[in-house]
C-alpha angles and dihedrals in degrees: 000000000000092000090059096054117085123263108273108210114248111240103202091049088057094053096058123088128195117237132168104254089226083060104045089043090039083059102032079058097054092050094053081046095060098038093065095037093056093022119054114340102054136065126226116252091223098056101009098232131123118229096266087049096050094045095049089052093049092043087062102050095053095054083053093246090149124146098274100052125081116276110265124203122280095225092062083045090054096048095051097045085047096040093042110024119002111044097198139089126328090223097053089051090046095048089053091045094047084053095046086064092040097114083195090045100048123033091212103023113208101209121053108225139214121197136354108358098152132274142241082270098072089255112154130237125260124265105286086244086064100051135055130211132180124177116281123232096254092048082062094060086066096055095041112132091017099145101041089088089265103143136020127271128204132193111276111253087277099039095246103104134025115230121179124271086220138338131264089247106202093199134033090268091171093067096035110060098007143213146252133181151143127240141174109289091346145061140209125203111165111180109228116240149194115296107214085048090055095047094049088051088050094042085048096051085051094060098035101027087172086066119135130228084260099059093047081051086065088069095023093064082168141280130331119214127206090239099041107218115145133285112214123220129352106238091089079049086050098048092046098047096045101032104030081247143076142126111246109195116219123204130183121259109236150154135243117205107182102181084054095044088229145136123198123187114208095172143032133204120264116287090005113147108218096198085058100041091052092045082054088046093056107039085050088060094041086042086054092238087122122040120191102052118124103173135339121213134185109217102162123136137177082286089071149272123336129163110166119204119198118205127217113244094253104046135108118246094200087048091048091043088052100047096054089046095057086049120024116356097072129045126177126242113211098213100210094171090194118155141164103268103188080335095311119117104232130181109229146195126220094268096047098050089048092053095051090052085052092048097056087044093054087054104049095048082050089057103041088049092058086049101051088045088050086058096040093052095048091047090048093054094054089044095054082048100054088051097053084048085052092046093054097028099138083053084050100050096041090050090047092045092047086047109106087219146353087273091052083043099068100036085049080051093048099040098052097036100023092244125179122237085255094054102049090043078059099045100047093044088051112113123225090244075073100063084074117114096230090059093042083061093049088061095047104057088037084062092051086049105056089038080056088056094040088062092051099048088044089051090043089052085052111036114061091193088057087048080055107042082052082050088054113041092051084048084063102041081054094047088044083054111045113015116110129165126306116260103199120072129210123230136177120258098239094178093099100049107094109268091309082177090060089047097092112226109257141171111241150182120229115203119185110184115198096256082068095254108142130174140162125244125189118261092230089059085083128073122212101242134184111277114259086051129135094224123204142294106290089175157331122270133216116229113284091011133129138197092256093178139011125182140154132244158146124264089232107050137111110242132200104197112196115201123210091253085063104246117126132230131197112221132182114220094228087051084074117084113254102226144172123263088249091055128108095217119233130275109287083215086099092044110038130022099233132169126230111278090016108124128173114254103162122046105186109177121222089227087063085057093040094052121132090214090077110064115197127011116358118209133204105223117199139181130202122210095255097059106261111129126195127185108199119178112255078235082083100060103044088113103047108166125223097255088053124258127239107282092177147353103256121191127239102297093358120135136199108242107183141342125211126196106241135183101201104265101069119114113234120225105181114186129196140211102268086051103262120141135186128192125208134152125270097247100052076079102075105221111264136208116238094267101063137112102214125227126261118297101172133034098224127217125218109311095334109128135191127282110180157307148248136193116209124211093215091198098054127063110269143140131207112240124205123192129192122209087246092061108255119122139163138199128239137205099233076241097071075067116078109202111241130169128283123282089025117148084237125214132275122293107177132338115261102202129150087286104053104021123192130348103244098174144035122186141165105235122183133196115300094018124130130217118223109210123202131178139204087260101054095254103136122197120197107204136169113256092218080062096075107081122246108247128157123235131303089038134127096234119203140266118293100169130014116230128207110234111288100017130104134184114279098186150330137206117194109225112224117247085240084076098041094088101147111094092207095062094043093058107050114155102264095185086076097065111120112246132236128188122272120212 
């Protein structure tokens, strides 16, 4: 029978479809693959976080663990993040949340812990039923403004809650602790930073939104590690930062203690396990790889990192040094600044890590603005109503006593004075404590109040530069809140420059002639003579050249040189020829990028703004020749390129004269050429960027223009010297100064008459200094500063060094008692000067 019925279709073989295995596993792929990119391996570009990290913070939040609330255990954290939000394992939340509280793990950690969360050593947490957790402050700045409709928010993986598609973010969190993870085919690994930094860069990117990577650079000096250390070189900073990739390479900090024949190591480099590093150390040296080691202790404690290395007799600490550095002191961190742009992993440079930040802010403020307005409008409506109910309350209360109930009420009240349902609902439920007068004015200026904040969101929702300027100013409060100093240091990579150990330190004099020749001299070359000597050959001089700059330094300092067009150079002391005092010098063209016609007139070495003699910021105060005078932080100048960088805005055939290292509290005597000074203090010159100009330091006479400066230290012994191009000088007590008030015409400071010329020079010399002397000509005189008699103002002086006819003194550099080690030179017999009068 079964032949003879139709044929019925058969319903499973309908449902099934053909496709080419190769297809079907070549897609399912790809969506595993981007599952696990979007969904769990990769951060957010807006808040930086990945989505663990986000669900545990929200599930926080919404169990009111805040930072002000008592730590509650991990293990209650854990079960509601997995049972309302991340439905995975227990161990791979609580291992996220155990980092999250890691202060060498995270620069900024976002749970404050409390027990056993792990160590520098590798050692595990505790068991999350051990330890407690609860959020910390700056995690709340991520979740500010939550609940103002400010972000998305999407169904929990079983529809029953809501959780965020990402955070508000108040700050660039991204950038600023980090973020590491592995994908399917790809990688991210961004290194954390400093968060003041960060913020600058952004703030910048707000007010000059064509900036390029390198002016962000200016703020984002490169990363900043958890546990400090240095980064060496910038080349790894550069390539990240350009490109979204580079390999920064981290070294220990340590110190070498020579005498003692011992190494200790303070800092490790990021995710550096110490155990480990000390177990390598010491099977190198059992192993025989590393020769010189007598013993290796960790003595480090909850006061910091300590591994102590201990040398053999006999060893070589620089060997040693060397040794550890090649093998164990330094790693290497691959920066892959990949991140989920609108869901899509993107590899991305600074800037643009920084824009999309902005953009999400933009829009959350956006957001949060159109919600708060929402909520003033609406209070402002039930407010008008209320005093209009106020202005006609007797009305009011006749029309809701007449009323047969609270419903015939209301219509009676919106029928007669066009009130609103809201309104009513408010009128009816006012009590009769609120007729008063006192509280008829509370709601009235409750109502200004709210119609106040009404204008300003409204302004906000229109204006983008006030948005920004909203953006801005909570990026600041942020930055006032929680920056704090940067850890890692940034050193130069030194492995290029040829053999600089092997270069001995040595004191030396720089001498720049006018036709760009430069060369070095030793210190020694020089003997301290009487004062009113003509001193000795410094070089020899082209035809139709002349000595332009002289100054003193170490072979081994760093040197900002400053040119009269007012662009600075970073020089190296060993980069300069060492010559003879009969060389010409080679040409500076190698060395500094100089224009034609651009001469150094200002040296300031890196050691005077590293002393520890000067606590707090340290400034770079310039003048230019035609009086204008500008103090900028050393903070300005930490990238300068090879080809120089703008130091300051000169006018049209202005020049920049000389530049002092100040700390804020100096007090500032420019001279001028006609021998005028003026003294103020240093904080009557508002601290400057790089790009400006300055304001007006001297009221200049005629044609006189600026010499010099000096910034005087009133609580150390110290006198103001004065030179002449003739070669007279004098030394004066700070007193002799009175203190007026900036862009005076000063008062007189020596006389600058045929005998004497023009003042060509100002310094601040101390006991035991000694002054170098060069002229036009190349002669070079070394003197005692002690020798220059101490005179007050309006005098002659007396000679300090004699010229030959026709030559005048080109520049001078006073050389600090701390070189003047030879006890021969520092003692010259100061009674056989030859005297001049003194008037």
């Amino acid at each position: 029978m079964s032949a003879d019925l139709p044929d019925e279709p058969d319903v499973e073989a309908a449902r099934i479809e053909t496709a080419r295995i190769e297809d079907e596993m070549e897609q399912s792929y790809i969506d595993y693959a981007m599952s696990v990119i979007a969904g769990r391996a990769l951060p957010d570009v807006r808040d930086g976080l990945k989505p663990v990290h986000r669900r545990i913070l929200y599930a926080m939040h919404e169990a009111g663990v805040s930072s002000g609330s008592a730590h509650r255990k991990s293990s209650s954290i854990v079960g509601e993040t997995m049972g309302d939000y991340h439905p995975h394992g227990d161990s791979a939340i609580y291992d996220t949340l155990a980092r999250m509280a890691q202060d060498f793990s995270m620069r900024y950690p976002l749970v404050d812990g409390q027990g056993n969360f792990g160590s520098v050593d590798g050692d595990p947490p505790a068991a999350m039923r051990y330890t407690e957790a609860r959020m910390a402050p700056i995690a709340e700045e991520l979740l500010e403004d939550i609940d103002a409709d400010t972000v998305d928010f999407k169904a929990n993986y079983d529809d029953r809650l809501e959780e965020p598609d990402v955070l508000p973010s108040a700050f660039p969190n991204l950038l600023v602790n980090g973020s590491s993870g592995i994908a399917v085919g790809m990688s991210t690994n961004i290194p954390p930073h400093n968060l003041g930094e960060v913020i600058d860069a952004t703030v910048h990117l707000i007010n000059n939104p064509d900036c390029t990577v390198e002016d962000l650079m200016d703020h984002v000096k490169g990363p900043d590690f958890p546990t400090g250390a240095n980064i060496v070189g910038r080349a790894g900073i550069h390539s990240a930062y350009k490109t979204g990739r580079g390999r920064v390479r981290i070294r220990a900090e340590f110190e070498t203690y020579e005498e003692e024949g011992r190494i200790v190591i303070n800092e490790l480099p990021f995710q550096e396990n110490k155990s480990r590093l000390v177990e390598r150390i010491a099977d190198d040296v059992n192993e025989g790889k590393l020769e010189g080691i007598r013993d290796l202790r960790d003595e480090s404690d909850r006061d910091g990192m300590r591994v102590v290395i201990e040398l053999k007799r006999d060893a070589m600490v620089d060997v040693v040094k060397n040794q550890l550095l090649e093998s164990h002191l330094e790693r290497t961190f691959g920066v892959i600044n990949l991140a989920l742009v609108d869901g899509s992993p993107q590899v991305l440079t600074l800037r643009e890590t920084i824009h999309h930040y902005l953009e999400h802010r933009r829009d959350v403020v956006r957001r949060r603005s159109e919600f708060e307005l929402d909520e003033a409008e609406d209070r402002a409506h039930i407010l008008k109503g209320r005093l209009t109910a106020l202005n006609n309350v007797d009305d009011v209360i006749e029309t809701i006593q007449d009323a047969e109930d609270r419903d015939g009420a209301k219509a009676a009240l919106r029928e007669q004075f066009d009130f609103s349902e809201s309104q009513v609902d408010h009128i009816v439920a006012m009590q009769l404590g609120s007729l008063t007068s006192m509280e008829a004015q509370e709601i009235e200026d409750e109502y200004e109040e709210v119609q106040a904040r009404i204008e300003r969101l409204e302004e906000i929702l229109t204006n983008e530069s006030e948005l920004l300027g909203v953006i801005e100013e909570e990026l600041l409060d942020i930055m006032d809140e929680y920056d704090d100093d940067r850890r890692t240091s940034i050193i130069e990579d030194t492995g290029t420059v040829a053999h600089e150990d092997l270069i001995p330190e040595e004191d030396s004099v720089v001498v720049m002639s006018n036709e760009d020749y430069i060369k070095r001299m030793p210190l020694s070359t020089f003997s301290a003579q009487n004062r009113g000597g003509k001193g000795i050959i410094g070089t020899d001089l082209k035809e139709g050249d002349s000595v332009s700059s002289v100054f003193v330094a170490n072979s081994h300092d760093y040197l900002l040189c400053f040119s009269n067009q007012g662009q600075i150079y970073t020089l190296r002391g060993f980069q300069i020829p060492e010559m003879s005092r009969t060389a010409r010098g080679k040409s500076a063209v190698n060395l500094l990028d100089l224009d034609s016609g651009e001469e150094l007139t200002a040296v300031v070495n890196m050691d005077d703004i590293a002393s520890d003699e000067i606590d707090g910021t340290r400034y770079l105060t310039m003048v230019t020749r035609d009086g204008y005078i500008k103090r900028t932080s050393v903070d300005e100048f930490q990238n300068i390129n090879s080809t120089g960088i703008r130091a300051v805005r000169l006018e049209d055939g202005d020049q920049l004269v000389d530049v002092e290292v100040t700390d804020g509290d100096r007090t500032l005597v420019v001279a001028t050429a006609d021998g005028m000074s003026i003294r103020f203090d240093e904080d009557d010159v508002r601290a400057m960027g790089r790009s400006a100009r300055g304001v007006r330091g001297v009221d200049l006479q005629g044609k006189d223009t600026v010499a010099g400066v000096a910034g005087v230290d009133t609580e150390r012994h110290s006198w103001v010297l004065t030179v002449t191009e003739n070669g007279y000088g004098k030394r004066s007590d700070i007193e002799e100064y009175r203190v007026q008030s900036r862009n005076g015409k000063g008062l007189i400071d020596i006389k600058t008459n045929d005998r004497n010329g023009q003042v060509c020079a100002m310094e601040t010399v101390g006991p035991g200094d000694h002054l170098v002397v060069m002229s036009q000509t190349g002669q070079i005189m070394r003197t005692p500063v002690e020798g220059i008699s101490i005179v007050g103002r309006n005098t002659m002086g007396v000679i300090v060094m004699e010229l030959e006819s026709g030559d005048q003194v080109a520049c001078l550099d006073v050389i600090p008692r701390e070189m003047v080690t030879d006890a021969s030179e520092a003692d010259v017999d100061l009674s056989e000067s030859p005297e001049t009068e003194l008037e």
